[in-house]
MILO-759018 format. One record per residue (C-alpha): residue number from 1; chain; y, x, z. Coordinates in steps of 0.001 Angstrom, whole numbers, plus 500000, padded with zeros to 6 digits. Last residue first. Layout:
// MILO-759018
NUM/A/Y/X/Z
...
This chain:
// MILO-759018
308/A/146722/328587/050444
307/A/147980/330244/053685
306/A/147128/328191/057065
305/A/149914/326169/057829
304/A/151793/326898/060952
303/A/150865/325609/064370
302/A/152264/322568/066090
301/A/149878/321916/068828
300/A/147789/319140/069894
299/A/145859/319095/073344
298/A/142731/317798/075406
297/A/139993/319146/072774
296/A/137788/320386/075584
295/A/139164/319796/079412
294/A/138100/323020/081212
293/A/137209/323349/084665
292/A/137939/326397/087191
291/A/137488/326541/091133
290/A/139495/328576/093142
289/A/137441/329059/096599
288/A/139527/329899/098347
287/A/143572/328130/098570
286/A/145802/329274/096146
285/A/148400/331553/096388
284/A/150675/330740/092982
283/A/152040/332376/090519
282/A/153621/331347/087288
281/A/153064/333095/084036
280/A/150480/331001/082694
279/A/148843/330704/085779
278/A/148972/333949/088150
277/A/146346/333889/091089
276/A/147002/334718/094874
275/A/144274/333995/096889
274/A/143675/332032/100187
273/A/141116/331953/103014
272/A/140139/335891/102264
271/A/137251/337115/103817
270/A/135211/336769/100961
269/A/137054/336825/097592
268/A/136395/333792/096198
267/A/135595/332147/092393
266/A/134163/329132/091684
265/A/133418/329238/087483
264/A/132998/326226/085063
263/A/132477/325925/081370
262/A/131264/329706/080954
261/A/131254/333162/079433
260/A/131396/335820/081420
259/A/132946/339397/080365
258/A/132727/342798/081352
257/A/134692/345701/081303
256/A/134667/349162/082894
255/A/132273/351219/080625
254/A/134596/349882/077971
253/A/133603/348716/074392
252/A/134532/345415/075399
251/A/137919/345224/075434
250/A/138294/346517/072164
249/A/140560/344145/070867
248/A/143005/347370/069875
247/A/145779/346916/072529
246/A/143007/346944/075246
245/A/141243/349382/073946
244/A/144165/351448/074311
243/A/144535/350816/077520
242/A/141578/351623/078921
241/A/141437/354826/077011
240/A/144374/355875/078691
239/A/143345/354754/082371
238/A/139948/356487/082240
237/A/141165/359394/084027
236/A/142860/357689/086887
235/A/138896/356651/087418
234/A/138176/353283/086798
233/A/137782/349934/089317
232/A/136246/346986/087064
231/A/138359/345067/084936
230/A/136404/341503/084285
229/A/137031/338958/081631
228/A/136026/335256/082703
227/A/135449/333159/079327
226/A/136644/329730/078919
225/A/134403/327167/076801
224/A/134606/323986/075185
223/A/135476/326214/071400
222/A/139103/325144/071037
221/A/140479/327628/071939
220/A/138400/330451/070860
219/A/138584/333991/072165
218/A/137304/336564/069569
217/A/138888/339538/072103
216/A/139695/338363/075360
215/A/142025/340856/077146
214/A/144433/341572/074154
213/A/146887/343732/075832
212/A/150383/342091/073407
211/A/152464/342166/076631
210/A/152479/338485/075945
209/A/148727/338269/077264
208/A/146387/337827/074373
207/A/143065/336148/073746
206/A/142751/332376/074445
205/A/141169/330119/077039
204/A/141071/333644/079542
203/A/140364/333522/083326
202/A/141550/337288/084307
201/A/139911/338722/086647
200/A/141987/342304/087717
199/A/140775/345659/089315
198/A/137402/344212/089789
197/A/134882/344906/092881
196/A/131778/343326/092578
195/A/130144/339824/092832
194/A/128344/338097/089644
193/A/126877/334618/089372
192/A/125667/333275/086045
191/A/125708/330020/083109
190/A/127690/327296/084932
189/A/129533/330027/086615
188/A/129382/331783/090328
187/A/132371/334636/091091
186/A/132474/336457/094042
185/A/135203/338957/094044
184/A/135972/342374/095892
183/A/139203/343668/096286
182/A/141168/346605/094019
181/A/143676/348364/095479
180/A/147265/348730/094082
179/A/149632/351389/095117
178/A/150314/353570/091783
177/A/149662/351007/089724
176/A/152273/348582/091220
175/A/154865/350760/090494
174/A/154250/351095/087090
173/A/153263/347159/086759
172/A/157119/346774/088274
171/A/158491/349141/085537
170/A/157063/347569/082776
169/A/157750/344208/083531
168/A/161487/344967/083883
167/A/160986/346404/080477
166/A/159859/343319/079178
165/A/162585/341184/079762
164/A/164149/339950/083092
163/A/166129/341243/086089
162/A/166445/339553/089243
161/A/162973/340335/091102
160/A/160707/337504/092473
159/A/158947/336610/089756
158/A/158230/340077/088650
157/A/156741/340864/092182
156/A/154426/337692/091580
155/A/153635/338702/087866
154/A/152745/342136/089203
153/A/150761/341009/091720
152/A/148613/338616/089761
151/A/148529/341477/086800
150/A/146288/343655/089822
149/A/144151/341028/091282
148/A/143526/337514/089770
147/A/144432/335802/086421
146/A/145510/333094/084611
145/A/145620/332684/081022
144/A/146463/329935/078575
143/A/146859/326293/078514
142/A/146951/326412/081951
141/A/146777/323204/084677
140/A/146577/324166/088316
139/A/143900/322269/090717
138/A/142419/325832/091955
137/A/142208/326933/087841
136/A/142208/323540/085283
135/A/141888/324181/081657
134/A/142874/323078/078313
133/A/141500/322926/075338
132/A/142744/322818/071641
131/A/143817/320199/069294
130/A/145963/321620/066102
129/A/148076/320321/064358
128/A/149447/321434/060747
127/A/152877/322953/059840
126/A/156409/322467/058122
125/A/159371/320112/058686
124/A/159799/320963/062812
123/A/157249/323903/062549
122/A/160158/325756/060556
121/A/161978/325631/064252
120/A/159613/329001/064878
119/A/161321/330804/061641
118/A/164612/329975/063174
117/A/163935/331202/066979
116/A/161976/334917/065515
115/A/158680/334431/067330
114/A/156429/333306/064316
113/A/153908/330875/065823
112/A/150487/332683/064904
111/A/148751/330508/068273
110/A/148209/333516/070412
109/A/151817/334772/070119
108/A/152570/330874/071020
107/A/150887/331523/074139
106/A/152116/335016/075329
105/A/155338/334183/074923
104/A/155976/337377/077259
103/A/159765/337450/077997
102/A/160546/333975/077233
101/A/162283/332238/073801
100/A/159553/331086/071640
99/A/160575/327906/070225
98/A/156638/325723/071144
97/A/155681/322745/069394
96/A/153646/320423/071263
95/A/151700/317518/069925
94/A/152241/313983/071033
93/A/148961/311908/071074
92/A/148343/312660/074700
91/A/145726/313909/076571
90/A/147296/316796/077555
89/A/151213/315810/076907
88/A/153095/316726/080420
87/A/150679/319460/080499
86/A/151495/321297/077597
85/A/155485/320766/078235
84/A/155300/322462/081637
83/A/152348/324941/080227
82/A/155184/326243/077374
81/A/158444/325869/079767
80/A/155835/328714/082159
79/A/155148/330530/079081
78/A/159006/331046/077656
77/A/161318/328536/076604
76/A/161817/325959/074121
75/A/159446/323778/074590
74/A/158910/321394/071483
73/A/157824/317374/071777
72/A/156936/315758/068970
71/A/157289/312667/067676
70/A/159304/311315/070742
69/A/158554/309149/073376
68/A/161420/307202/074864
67/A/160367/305940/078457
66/A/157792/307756/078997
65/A/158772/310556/077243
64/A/161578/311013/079667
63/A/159418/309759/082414
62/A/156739/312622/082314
61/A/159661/315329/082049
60/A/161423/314189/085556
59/A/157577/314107/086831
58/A/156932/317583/085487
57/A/160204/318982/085899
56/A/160057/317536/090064
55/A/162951/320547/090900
54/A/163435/323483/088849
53/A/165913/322352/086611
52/A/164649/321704/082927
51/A/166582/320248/080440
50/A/165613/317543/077882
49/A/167376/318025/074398
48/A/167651/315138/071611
47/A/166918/316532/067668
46/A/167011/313758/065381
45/A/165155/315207/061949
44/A/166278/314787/058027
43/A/165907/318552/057339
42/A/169208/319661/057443
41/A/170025/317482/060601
40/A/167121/319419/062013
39/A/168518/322594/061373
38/A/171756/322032/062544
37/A/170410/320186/066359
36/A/168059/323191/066807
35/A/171617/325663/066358
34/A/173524/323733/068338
33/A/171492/323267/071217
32/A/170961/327287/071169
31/A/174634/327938/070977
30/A/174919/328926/075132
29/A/170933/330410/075060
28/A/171482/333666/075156
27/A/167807/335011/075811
26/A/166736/337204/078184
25/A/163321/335232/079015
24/A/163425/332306/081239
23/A/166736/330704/082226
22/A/168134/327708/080364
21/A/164589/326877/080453
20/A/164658/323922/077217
19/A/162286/320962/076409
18/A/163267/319542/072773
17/A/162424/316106/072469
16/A/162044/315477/068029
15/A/162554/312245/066612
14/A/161714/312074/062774
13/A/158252/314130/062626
12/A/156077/313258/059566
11/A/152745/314858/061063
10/A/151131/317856/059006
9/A/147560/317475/058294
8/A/144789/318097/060601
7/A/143577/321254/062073
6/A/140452/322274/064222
5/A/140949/325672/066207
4/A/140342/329120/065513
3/A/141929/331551/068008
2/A/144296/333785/067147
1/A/143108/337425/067436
């Protein structure tokens, strides 16, 4: 399920930027600092701590490694922290490391990161890099997944709501199953065109949300390519065995699935100016028609070393 990617040897990292939410996931963060800034003195590392505050992160991040640019530079958060940091170094020679600490972590799952906090910082003294791809969805960076229709909703509702964790989650996609309608998409590729009815589009660069439904089974990220995996309306019926393909990578033995393969899509939903689409955990209503690129090789990661 974690996608292949090139590797390269580990990276003698001395001063380490660590990116931290102090609110995503459900995570006490109060003795977070000092636990990164123990380990790394243990190993020989500086640890120095950027914070995130809602307001201009991207540009407030930019200029902190601008100005001193670390070694690496590790998000310590959850998805959203993850595509802040990801973005701030696409194209850069600074690999991201990613602590784990959201409600889905659907990215580093993806990646083999271990999602226990000390067994993550291990990546500080201990791991390879890998470069993987990155895409673009209505102007949006992701480094993972976004998505339209039915998970788009329940990200937005999720969003808006004060309690975290994945029960939360649970509950709201609950609700939102019993009212949801599916709309009708137009979606034209590099490769195809194909309009129908979908209960959810999800525009996948790697395999598994951080619910643990594996939507994109044999995903590669580093491949040049994005596929677009399709939910078609189902029966209430069909709901079980929906779902447990989808937590056994088989997404595509389903009379109600479908995938496209591609290295640029345009997707609308006629009669609608605007569209609401999830990006890496963040949603957004996006103005039609929300056009998708992909940047191959734009990215190094801290992963863990492959088993000898």
């Amino acid at each position: 399920m974690t996608a292949a990617a090139t590797s390269s040897p580990e990276l003698l990292l001395r001063d380490i930027l660590f990116v931290l939410n102090p609110v995503s996931g459900d995570i006490d963060k109060t003795k977070l600092e000092e636990t990164i800034s123990r380990y790394c003195t243990e190993h020989g590392r500086t640890a120095r701590f950027h914070h995130t505050c809602g307001h201009d992160d991207l540009g407030e991040l930019r200029a902190a490694l601008q100005q001193r640019p670390p070694d690496a530079a590790f998000a310590a958060g959850g998805d959203g922290t993850a595509s802040l940091v990801a973005e701030a170094l696409v194209g850069s020679p600074i690999p991201l490391g990613i602590l784990p600490l959201g409600s889905g972590n659907g990215l580093s799952k993806d990646l083999g990161i271990p999602q226990e906090v000390e067994e993550a910082l291990r990546l500080v003294w201990e791991h390879e890099v890998r470069v993987i791809d990155t895409l673009r969805v209505g102007g949006k960076f992701s480094a993972h997944l976004a998505d339209l229709g039915f998970n788009a909703v329940v990200v937005e509702e999720f969003d808006q709501g004060k309690v975290r964790g994945p029960a939360a989650y649970v509950r709201i996609a609950t609700q939102t199953y019993l009212s949801y309608s599916p709309a009708t998409y137009h979606v034209e590729t590099d490769a195809e065109t194909w309009e129908g009815a979908a209960f959810m589009l999800t525009i996948a660069n790697a395999a598994t949300f951080g619910s643990n439904v594996i939507i994109n089974p044999d995903s590669q990220l580093d491949d040049g390519q994005f596929e677009i995996c399709v939910i078609e309306p189902f029966p209430g019926t069909a709901a079980p065995g929906i779902l447990y393909r989808l937590y056994t990578s088989g997404f595509d033995r389903s009379d109600y699935t479908r995938r496209l393969r591609c290295r640029w899509a345009r997707i609308t939903v006629p009669g609608q100016p605007e569209v609401l689409v999830q990006v890496d955990g963040e949603p957004y209503h996006l103005p039609a028609p929300v056009e998708v690129s992909i940047a191959p090789r734009s990215l190094r990661v801290l992963v863990p070393p492959a088993a000898r």
